[in-house]
GUVEX-522896 format. One record per residue (C-alpha): residue number from 1; residue in three letters; x, y, z. Coordinates in Angstrom, 1 decimal. Last residue first. Example, Ala and Ser with C-alpha at 12.3 -4.5 7.8 and 13.67 -1.06 7.14 Angstrom:
# GUVEX-522896
<num=2 residu=SER c1=13.7 c2=-1.1 c3=7.1>
<num=1 residu=ALA c1=12.3 c2=-4.5 c3=7.8>
This chain:
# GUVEX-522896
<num=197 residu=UNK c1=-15.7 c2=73.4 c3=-35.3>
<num=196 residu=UNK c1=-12.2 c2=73.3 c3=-36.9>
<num=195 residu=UNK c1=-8.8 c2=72.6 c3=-35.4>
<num=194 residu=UNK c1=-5.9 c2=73.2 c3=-38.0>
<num=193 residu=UNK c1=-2.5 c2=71.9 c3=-37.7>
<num=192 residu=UNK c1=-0.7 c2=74.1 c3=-40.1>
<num=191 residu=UNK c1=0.9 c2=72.0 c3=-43.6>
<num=190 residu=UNK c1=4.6 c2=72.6 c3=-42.9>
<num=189 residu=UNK c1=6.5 c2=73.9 c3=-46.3>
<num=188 residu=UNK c1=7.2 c2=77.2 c3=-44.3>
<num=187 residu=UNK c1=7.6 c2=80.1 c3=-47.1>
<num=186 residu=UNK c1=4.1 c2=81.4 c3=-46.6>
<num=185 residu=UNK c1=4.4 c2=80.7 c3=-42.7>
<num=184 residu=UNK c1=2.7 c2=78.6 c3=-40.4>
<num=183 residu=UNK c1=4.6 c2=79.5 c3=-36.7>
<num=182 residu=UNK c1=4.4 c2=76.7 c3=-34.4>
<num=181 residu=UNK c1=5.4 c2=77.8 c3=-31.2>
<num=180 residu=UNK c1=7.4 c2=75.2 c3=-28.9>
<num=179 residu=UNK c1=7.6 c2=76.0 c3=-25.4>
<num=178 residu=UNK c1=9.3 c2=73.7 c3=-22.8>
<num=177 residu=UNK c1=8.3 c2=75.3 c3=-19.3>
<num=176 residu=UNK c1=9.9 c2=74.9 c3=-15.8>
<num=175 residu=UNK c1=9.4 c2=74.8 c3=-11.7>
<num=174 residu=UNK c1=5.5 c2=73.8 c3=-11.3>
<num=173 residu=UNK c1=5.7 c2=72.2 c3=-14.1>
<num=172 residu=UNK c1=4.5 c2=73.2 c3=-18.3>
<num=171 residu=UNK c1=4.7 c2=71.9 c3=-21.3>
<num=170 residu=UNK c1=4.1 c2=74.6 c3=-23.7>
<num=169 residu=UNK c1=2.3 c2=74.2 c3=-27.2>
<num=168 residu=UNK c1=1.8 c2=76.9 c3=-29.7>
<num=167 residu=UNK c1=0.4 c2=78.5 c3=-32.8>
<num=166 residu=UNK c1=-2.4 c2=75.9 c3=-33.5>
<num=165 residu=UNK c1=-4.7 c2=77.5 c3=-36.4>
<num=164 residu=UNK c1=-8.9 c2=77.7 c3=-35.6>
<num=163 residu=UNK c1=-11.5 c2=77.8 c3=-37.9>
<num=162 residu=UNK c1=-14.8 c2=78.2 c3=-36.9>
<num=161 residu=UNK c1=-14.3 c2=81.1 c3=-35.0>
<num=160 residu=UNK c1=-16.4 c2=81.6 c3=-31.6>
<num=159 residu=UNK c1=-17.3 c2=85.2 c3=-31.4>
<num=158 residu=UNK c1=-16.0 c2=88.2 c3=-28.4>
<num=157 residu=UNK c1=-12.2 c2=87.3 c3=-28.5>
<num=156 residu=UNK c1=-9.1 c2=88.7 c3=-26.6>
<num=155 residu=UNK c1=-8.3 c2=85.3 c3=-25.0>
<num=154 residu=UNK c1=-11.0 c2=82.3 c3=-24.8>
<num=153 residu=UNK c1=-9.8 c2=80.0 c3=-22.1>
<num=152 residu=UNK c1=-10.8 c2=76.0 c3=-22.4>
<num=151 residu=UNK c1=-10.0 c2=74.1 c3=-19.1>
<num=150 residu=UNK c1=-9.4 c2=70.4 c3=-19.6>
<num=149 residu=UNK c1=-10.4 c2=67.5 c3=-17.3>
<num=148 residu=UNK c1=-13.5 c2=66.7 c3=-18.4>
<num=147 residu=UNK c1=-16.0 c2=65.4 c3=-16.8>
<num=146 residu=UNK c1=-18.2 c2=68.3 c3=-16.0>
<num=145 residu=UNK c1=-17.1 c2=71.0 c3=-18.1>
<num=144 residu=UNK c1=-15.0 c2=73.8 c3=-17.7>
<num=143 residu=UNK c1=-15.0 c2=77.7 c3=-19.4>
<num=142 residu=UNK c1=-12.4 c2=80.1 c3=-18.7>
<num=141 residu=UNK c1=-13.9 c2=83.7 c3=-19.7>
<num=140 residu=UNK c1=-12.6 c2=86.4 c3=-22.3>
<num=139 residu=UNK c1=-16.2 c2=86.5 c3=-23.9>
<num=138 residu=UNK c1=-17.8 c2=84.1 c3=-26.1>
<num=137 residu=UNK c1=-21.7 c2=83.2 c3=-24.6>
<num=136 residu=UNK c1=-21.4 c2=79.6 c3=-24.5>
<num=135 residu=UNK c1=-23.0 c2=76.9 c3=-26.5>
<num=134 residu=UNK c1=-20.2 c2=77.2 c3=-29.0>
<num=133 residu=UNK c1=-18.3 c2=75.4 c3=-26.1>
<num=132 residu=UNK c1=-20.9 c2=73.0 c3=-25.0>
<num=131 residu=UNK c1=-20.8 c2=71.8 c3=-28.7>
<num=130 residu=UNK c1=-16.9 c2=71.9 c3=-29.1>
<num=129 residu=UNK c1=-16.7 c2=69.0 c3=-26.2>
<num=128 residu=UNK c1=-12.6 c2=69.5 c3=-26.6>
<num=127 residu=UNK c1=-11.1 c2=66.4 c3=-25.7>
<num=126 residu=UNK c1=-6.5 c2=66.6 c3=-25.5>
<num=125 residu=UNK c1=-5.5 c2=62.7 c3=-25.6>
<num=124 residu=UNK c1=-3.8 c2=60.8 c3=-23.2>
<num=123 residu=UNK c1=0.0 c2=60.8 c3=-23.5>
<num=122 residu=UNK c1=1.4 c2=57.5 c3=-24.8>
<num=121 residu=UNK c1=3.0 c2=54.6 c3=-23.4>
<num=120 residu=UNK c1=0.0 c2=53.9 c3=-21.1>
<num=119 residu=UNK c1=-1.6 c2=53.3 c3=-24.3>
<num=118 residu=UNK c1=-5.2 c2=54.5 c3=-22.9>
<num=117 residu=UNK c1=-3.8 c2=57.5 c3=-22.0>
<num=116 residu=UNK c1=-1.0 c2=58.3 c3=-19.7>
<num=115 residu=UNK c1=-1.4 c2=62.1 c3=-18.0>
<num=114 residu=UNK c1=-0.3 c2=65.7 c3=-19.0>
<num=113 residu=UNK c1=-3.3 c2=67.6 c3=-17.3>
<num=112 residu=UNK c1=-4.9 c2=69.6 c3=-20.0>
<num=111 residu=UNK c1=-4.8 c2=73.5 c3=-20.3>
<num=110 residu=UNK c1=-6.6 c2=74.5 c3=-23.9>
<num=109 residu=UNK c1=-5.9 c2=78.3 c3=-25.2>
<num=108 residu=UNK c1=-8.5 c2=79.9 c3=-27.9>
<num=107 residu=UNK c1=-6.9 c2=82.8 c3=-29.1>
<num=106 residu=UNK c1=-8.3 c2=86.1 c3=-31.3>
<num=105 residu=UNK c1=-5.4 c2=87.9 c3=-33.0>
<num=104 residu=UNK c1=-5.3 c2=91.4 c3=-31.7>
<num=103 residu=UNK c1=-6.2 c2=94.2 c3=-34.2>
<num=102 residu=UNK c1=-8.2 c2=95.8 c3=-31.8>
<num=101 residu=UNK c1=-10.2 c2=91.9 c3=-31.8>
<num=100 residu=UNK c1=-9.0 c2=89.8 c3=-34.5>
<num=99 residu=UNK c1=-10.6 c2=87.4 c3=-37.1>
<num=98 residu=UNK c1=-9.3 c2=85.8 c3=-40.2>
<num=97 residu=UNK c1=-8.7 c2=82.3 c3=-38.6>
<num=96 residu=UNK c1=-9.0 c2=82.2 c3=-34.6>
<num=95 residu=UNK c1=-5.2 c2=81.5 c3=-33.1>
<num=94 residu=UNK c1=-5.3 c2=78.1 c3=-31.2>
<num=93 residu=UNK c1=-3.0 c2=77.4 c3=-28.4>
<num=92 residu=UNK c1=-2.2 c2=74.6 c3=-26.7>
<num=91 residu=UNK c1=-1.0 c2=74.0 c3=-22.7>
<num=90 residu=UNK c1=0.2 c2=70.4 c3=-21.7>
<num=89 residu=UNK c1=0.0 c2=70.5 c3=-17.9>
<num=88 residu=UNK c1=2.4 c2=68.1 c3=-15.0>
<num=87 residu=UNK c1=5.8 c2=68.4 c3=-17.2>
<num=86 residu=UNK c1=8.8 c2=66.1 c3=-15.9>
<num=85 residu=UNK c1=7.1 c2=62.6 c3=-14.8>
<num=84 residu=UNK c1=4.3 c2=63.7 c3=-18.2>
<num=83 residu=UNK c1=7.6 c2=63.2 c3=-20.5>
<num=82 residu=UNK c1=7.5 c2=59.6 c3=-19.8>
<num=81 residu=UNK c1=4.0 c2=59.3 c3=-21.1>
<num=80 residu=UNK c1=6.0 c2=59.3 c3=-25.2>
<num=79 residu=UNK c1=5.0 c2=62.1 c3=-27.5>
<num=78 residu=UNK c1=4.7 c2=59.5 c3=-30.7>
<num=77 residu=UNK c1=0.7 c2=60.8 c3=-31.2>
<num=76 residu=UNK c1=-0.1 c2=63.9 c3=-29.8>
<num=75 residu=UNK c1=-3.9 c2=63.5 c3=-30.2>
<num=74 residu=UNK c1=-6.3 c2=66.7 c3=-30.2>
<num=73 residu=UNK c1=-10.0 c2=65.0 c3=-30.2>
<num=72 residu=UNK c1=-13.0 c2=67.0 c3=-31.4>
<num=71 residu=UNK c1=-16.1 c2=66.2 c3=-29.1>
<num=70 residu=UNK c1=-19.7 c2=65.9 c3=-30.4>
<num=69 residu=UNK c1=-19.2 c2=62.1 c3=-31.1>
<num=68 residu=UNK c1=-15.8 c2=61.5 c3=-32.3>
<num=67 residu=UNK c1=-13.9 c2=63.9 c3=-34.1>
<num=66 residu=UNK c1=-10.5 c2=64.2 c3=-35.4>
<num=65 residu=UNK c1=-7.3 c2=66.1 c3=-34.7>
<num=64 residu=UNK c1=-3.7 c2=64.5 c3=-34.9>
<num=63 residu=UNK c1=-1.0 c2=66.2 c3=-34.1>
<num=62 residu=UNK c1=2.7 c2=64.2 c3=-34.7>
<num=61 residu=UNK c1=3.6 c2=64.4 c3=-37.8>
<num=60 residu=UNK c1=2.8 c2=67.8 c3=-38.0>
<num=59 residu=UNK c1=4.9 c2=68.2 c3=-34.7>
<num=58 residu=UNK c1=7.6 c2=66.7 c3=-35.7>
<num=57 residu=UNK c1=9.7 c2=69.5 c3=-37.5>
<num=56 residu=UNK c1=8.3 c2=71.8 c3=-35.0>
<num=55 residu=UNK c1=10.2 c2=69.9 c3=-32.3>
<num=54 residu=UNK c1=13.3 c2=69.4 c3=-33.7>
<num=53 residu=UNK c1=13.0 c2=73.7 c3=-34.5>
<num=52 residu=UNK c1=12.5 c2=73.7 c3=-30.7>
<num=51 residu=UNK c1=15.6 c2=72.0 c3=-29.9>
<num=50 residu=UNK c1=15.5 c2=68.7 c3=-27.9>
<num=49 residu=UNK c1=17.5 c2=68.2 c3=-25.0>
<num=48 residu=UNK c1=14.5 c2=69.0 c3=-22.3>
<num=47 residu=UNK c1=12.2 c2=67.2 c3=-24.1>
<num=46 residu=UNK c1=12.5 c2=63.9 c3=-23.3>
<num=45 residu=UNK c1=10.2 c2=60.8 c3=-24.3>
<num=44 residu=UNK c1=9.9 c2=61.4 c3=-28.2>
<num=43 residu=UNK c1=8.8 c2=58.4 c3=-29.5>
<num=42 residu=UNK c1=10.4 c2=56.4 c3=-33.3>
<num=41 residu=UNK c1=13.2 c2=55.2 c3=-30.3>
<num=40 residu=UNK c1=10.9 c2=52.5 c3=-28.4>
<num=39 residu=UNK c1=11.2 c2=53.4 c3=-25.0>
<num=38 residu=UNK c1=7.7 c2=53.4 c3=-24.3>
<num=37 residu=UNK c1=6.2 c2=51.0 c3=-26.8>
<num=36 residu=UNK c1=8.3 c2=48.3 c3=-25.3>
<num=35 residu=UNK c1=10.6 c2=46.4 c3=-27.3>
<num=34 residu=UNK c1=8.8 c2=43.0 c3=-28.4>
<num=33 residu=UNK c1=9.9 c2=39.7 c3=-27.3>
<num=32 residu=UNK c1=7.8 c2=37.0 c3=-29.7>
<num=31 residu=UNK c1=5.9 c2=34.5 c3=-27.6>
<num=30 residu=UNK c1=4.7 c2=31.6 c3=-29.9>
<num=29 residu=UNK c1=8.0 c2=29.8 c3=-30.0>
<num=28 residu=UNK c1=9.0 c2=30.2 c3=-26.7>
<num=27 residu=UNK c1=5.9 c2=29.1 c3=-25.5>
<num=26 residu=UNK c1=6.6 c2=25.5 c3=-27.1>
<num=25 residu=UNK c1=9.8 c2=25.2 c3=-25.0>
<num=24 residu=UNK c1=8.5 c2=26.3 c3=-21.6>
<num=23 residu=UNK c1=5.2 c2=24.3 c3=-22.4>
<num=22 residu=UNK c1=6.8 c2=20.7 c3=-22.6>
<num=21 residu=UNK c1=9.2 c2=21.4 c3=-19.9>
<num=20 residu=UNK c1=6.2 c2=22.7 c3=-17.6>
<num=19 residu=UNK c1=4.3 c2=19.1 c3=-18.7>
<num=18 residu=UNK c1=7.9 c2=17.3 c3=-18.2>
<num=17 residu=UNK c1=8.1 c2=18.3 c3=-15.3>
<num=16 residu=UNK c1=4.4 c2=17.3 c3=-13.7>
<num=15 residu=UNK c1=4.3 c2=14.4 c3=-15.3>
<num=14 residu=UNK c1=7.8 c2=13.2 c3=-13.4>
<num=13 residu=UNK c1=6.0 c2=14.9 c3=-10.0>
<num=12 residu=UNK c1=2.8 c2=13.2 c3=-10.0>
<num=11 residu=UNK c1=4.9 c2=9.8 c3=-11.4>
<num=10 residu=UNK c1=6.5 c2=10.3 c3=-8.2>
<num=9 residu=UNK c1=3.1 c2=10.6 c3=-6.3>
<num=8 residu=UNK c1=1.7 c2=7.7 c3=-7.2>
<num=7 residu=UNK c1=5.1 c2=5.1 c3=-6.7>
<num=6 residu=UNK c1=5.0 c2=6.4 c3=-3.8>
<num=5 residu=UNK c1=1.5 c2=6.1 c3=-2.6>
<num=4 residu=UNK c1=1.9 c2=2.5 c3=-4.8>
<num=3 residu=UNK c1=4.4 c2=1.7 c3=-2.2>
<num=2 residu=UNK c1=2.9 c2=2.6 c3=1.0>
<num=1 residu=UNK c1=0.0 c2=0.0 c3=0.0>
């Protein structure tokens, strides 16, 4: 009887190895390593040694706007999340096509935290609800909305433009700021990053 308990549970055990041998070597052949997203050399993950004229140079490449629903969606695609640890707020702003206040360009600036999206190697995207916005009266006022985590501030402007040209970015801290304007030129070949309502 104390015999076939041994003999039982040592041919537990030799099954037992040779089942995590088995899968060891066949899982090896269906996992492939991969390079994480986030340190993957195509994303930019530091700012601070990067020239603003490197910057520009990406940025067309690397804004996206489109809509979904009744919110327009500003996606900085390739900015890695590592660049959140250093800059807390991601500030953009928007210059109103064709129209000016006392001669002042009209300028729609966006404040968003500077947090992982969905990719956690990638910064969350930038949601502007535009329909709550043209909703409000325009006037140089801060406008927030309930579940968002963006402020909207309308600067020097007393209509909501339909057409509006980035000019800027700045990623701000507490202690620094990286600014990179985006000035669209005639003799520029960059296509401007254009947010329309």
């Amino acid at each position: 009887m104390k015999n076939n308990k041994v003999r039982v549970t040592l041919l537990f055990i030799i099954t037992f190895i040779a089942g995590l041998s088995f899968f060891y070597v066949v899982s090896k052949d269906i996992f492939i390593e991969r390079d994480l997203a986030s340190i993957h050399e195509s994303k930019l993950s530091s700012l601070k040694f990067l020239s603003s004229d490197k910057l520009k140079s990406e940025l067309s490449k690397r804004i996206k706007i489109y809509t979904i629903a009744n919110e327009k969606v500003v996606a900085l695609e390739g900015f890695s999340s590592q660049i959140c640890k250093n800059f807390s707020h991601v500030e953009l702003f928007f210059q109103a096509y064709g129209v000016s206040v006392s001669g002042e360009a009209s300028t729609l600036k966006i404040t968003s935290t500077c947090i992982p999206g969905q990719d956690p190697a990638e910064i969350a995207v930038i949601k502007i609800p535009f329909e709550k916005l043209l909703k409000e009266e325009a006037r140089n006022a801060e406008f927030k909305f309930s579940g968002y985590k963006e402020v909207f501030e309308l600067i020097n402007g007393d209509e909501w433009s339909k057409t509006w040209i980035l000019s800027q970015i700045v990623f701000k801290s507490a202690t620094e700021s990286k600014i990179i304007k985006v000035a669209q030129d005639s003799l520029s070949n960059n296509t401007p990053i254009v947010l329309e309502f």
